[in-house]
DRENLO-545997 format. One line per field, with one value per residue (C-alpha): residue in three letters; x, y, z. Coordinates in steps of 0.02 Angstrom, whole numbers. Layout:
! DRENLO-545997
code: [Ala ...]
px: [X ...]
py: [Y ...]
pz: [Z ...]
This chain:
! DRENLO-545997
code: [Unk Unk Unk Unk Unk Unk Unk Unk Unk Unk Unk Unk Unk Unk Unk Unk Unk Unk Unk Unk Unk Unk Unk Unk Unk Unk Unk Unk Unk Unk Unk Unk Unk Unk Unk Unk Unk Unk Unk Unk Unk Unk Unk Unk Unk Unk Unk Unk Unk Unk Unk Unk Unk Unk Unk Unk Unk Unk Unk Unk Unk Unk Unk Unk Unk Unk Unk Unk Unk Unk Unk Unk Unk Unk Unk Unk Unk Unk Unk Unk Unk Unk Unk Unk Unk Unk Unk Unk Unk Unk Unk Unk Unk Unk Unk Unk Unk Unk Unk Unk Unk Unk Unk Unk Unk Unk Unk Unk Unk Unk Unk Unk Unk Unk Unk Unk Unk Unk Unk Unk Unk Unk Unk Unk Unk Unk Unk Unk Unk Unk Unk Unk Unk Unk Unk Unk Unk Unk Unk Unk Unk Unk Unk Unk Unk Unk Unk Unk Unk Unk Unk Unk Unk Unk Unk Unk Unk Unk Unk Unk Unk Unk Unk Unk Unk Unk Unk Unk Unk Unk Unk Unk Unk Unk Unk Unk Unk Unk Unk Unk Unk Unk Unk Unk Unk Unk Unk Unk Unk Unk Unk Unk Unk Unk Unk Unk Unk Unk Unk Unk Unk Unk Unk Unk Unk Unk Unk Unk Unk Unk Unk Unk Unk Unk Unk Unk Unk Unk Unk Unk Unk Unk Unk Unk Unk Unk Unk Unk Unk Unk Unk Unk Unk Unk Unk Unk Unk Unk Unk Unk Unk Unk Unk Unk Unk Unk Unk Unk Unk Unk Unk Unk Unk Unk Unk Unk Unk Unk Unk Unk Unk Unk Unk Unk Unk Unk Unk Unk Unk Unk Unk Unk Unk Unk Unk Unk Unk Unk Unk Unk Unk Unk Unk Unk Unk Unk Unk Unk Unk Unk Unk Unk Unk Unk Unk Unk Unk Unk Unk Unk Unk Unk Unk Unk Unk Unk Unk Unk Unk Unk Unk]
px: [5737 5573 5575 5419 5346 5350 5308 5128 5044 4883 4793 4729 4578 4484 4346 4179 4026 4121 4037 4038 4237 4274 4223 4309 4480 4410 4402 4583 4652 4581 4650 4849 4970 5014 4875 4890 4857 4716 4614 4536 4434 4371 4218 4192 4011 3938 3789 3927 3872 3990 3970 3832 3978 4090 3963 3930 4135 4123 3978 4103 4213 4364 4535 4586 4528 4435 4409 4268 4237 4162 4241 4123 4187 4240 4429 4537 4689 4576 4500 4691 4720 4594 4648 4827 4744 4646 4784 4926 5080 5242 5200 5065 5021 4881 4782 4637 4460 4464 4595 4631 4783 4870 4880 5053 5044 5079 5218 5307 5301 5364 5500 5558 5560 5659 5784 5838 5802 5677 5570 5450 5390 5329 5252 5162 4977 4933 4785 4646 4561 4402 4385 4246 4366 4372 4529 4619 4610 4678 4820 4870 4910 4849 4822 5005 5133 5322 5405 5602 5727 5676 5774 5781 5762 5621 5638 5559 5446 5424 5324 5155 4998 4897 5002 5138 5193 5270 5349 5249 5370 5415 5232 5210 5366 5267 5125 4977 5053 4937 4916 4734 4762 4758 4624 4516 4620 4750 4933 4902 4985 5147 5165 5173 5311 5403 5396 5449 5596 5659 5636 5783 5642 5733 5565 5620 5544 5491 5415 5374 5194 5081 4909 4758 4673 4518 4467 4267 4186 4160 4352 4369 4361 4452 4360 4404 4584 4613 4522 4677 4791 4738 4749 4894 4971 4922 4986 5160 5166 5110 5236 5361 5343 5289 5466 5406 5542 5693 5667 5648 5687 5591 5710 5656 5485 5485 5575 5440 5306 5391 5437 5253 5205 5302 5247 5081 5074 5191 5084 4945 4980 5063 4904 4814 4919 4974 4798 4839 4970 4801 4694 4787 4940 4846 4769 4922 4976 4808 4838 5029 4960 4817 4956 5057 4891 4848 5033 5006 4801 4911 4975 4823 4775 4626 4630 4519 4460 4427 4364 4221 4058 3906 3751]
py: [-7801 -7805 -7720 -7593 -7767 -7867 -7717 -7737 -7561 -7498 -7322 -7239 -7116 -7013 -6946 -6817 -6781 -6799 -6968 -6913 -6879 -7010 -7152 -7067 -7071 -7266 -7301 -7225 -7346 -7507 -7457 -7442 -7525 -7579 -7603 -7601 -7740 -7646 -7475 -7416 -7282 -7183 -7070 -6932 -6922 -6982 -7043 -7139 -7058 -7147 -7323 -7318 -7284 -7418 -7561 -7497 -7507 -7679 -7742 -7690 -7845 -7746 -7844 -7757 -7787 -7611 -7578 -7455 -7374 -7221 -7115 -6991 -6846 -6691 -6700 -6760 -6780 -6924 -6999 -7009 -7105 -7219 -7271 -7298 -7422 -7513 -7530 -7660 -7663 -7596 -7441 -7311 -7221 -7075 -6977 -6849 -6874 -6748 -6786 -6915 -7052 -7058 -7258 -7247 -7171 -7282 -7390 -7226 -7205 -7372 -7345 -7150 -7241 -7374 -7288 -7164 -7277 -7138 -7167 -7068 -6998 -6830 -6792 -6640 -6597 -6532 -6404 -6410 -6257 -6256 -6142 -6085 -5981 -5798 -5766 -5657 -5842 -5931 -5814 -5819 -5998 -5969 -6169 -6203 -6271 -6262 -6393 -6485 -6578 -6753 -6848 -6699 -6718 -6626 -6480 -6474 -6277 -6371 -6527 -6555 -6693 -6747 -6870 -6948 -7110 -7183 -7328 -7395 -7436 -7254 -7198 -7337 -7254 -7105 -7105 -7036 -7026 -6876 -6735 -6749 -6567 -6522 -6607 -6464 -6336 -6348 -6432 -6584 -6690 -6553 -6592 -6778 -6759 -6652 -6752 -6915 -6801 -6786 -6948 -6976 -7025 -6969 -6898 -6858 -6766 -6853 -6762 -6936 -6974 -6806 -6836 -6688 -6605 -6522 -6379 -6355 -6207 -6139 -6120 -6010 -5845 -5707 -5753 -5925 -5901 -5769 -5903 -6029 -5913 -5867 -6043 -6082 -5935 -5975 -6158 -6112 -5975 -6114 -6227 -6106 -6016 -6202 -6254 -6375 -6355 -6307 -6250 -6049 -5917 -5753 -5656 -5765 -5759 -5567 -5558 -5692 -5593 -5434 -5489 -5559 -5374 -5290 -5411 -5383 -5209 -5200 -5306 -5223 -5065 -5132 -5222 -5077 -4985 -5188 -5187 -5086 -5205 -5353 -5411 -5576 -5465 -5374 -5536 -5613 -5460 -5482 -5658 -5656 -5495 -5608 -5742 -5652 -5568 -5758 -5781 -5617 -5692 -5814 -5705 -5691 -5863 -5848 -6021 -6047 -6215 -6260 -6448 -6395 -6397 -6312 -6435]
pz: [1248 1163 986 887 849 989 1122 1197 1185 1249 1193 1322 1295 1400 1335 1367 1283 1096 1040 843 858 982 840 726 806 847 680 656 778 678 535 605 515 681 799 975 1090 1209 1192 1350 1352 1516 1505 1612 1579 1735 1634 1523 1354 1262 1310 1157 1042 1108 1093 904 897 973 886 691 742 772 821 956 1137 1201 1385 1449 1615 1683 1795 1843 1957 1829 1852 1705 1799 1883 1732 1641 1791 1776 1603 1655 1798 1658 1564 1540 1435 1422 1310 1345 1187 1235 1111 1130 1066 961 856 693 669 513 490 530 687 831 726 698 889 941 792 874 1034 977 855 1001 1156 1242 1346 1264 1119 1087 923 830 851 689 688 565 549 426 273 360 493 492 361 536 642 487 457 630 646 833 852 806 929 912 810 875 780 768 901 1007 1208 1228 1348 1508 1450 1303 1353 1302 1277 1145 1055 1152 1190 1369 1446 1565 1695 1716 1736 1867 1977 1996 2105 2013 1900 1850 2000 2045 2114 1940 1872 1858 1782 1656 1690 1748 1590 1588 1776 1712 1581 1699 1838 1718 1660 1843 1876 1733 1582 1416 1321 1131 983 819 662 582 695 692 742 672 784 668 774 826 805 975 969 818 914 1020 1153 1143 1122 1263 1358 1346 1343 1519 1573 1519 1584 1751 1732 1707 1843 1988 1910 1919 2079 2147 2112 1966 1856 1992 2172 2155 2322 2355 2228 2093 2117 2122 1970 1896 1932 1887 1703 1668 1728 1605 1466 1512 1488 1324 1240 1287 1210 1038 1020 955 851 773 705 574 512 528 661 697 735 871 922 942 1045 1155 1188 1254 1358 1430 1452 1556 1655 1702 1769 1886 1977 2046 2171 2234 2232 2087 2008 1836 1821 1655 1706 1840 1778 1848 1929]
């Protein structure tokens, strides 16, 4: 059995239109205590905007082979695939482009994977929100996601991307293994996890590998954050009524749909009268009201793509 140091691991990146950040997290990479053996990196620009920054990368001499491609049709369930494809390996590790490596951060992985013989690793996203922020967004931690024990078998409602690591031969018993039918909305990498979980992966929790995530800008607003709170909502209602977690009858559904209802219109109305205890408490009552609206359009079949893009 092949140990943290002797495991061949490629990174897997997808990227789009975030060349300044993408080198960034590139430069992360060269400087792990334990590199990997292969990067590959899959634009979704169809003019390949980022190909510029991976010759630069290249051209510094780093040690670590780095594979590029384009794949240019806006789905990111497709272009996740296409990195898997490029890659080889026995461990997957997949980061976002928009997020930094501690220099400890993929030997940590391998050593969580190891140490509890998963086969995968789950580890925190930790937000950076500038100074800059409005004080109500920094108080309400609205970029935070749940923490778990470290060891912990991640639940199935509790699976997310952004830093994780996976064996290989799992992913390669699922075809896909990402759901191009949710490449351009939200879901796709959840469906993944899931899906591995079924398939009998044990996918564990460790504190010891956070990656940062500073957030841009554009996402410091209301707006911003109703935004993905919609989406997600309506991620985990198809999942749910689709029988993603565990095969659910008429009776379930109605209750499903009857509970987000409810939510929906409690939080609603504490969201006002919460503003006198602070805006980020009626904001946070806002979003899990939008939440649970986004659960309820999929009754009627509205879908919000997040990944299309206009001509």
């Amino acid at each position: 059995m092949t140990t943290s140091k002797t495991a061949h691991v490629c990174i897997c990146l997808a990227t789009f239109r975030r060349n300044e950040r993408l080198r960034a997290v590139l430069d992360d990479l060269a400087l792990q205590s334990r590199l990997p053996e292969q990067i590959v990196v899959v634009d979704n620009d169809p003019s390949g905007s980022a190909r510029v920054v991976i010759e630069a990368y290249r051209a510094t001499g780093v040690p670590i082979p780095v594979i590029y491609d384009v794949q240019p049709e806006p789905n990111i369930a497709r272009t996740r695939n296409r990195t898997f494809e490029l890659a080889s390996g026995e461990w997957m590790a997949f980061i976002d482009d928009d997020e930094r490596a501690p220099p400890e951060w993929l030997q940590n992985l391998l050593n969580a994977a190891e140490r509890f013989q998963a086969d995968g690793v789950l580890a925190p996203v930790e937000p950076r929100v500038p100074d800059s922020a409005p004080a109500w967004i920094r108080r309400g931690r609205f970029y935070d996601f749940p923490h778990q024990p470290e060891g912990a078998v991640v639940p199935q409602q509790g699976m997310r991307f952004g830093n994780v690591l996976l064996r290989a031969q799992c992913l390669r018993a699922l075809p896909g293994p990402f759901d191009t039918r949710h490449g351009l909305m939200t879901g796709e990498d959840f469906d993944l996890l899931v899906r591995l979980t079924h398939n009998g992966a044990k996918i564990v929790w460790s504190e010891t590998a956070p990656v940062f995530e500073p957030i841009e800008a554009k996402r410091l607003s209301l707006r911003w954050l109703l935004q993905r709170s919609f989406s997600g909502g309506q991620a985990f209602a198809r999942y749910t009524v689709g029988g993603g977690f565990r095969p659910i009858g008429a009776i379930g559904r109605g209750l499903f749909f009857s509970r987000a209802l409810l939510q929906m219109i409690v939080a609603a109305l504490i969201a006002a009268p919460a503003w006198v205890f602070g805006r980020h408490h009626a904001a946070a009552w806002l979003i899990k009201s939008m939440a649970n609206f986004g659960k309820l359009t999929t009754l009627w079949g509205w879908r919000y793509r997040e990944y299309a893009r206009t001509p």
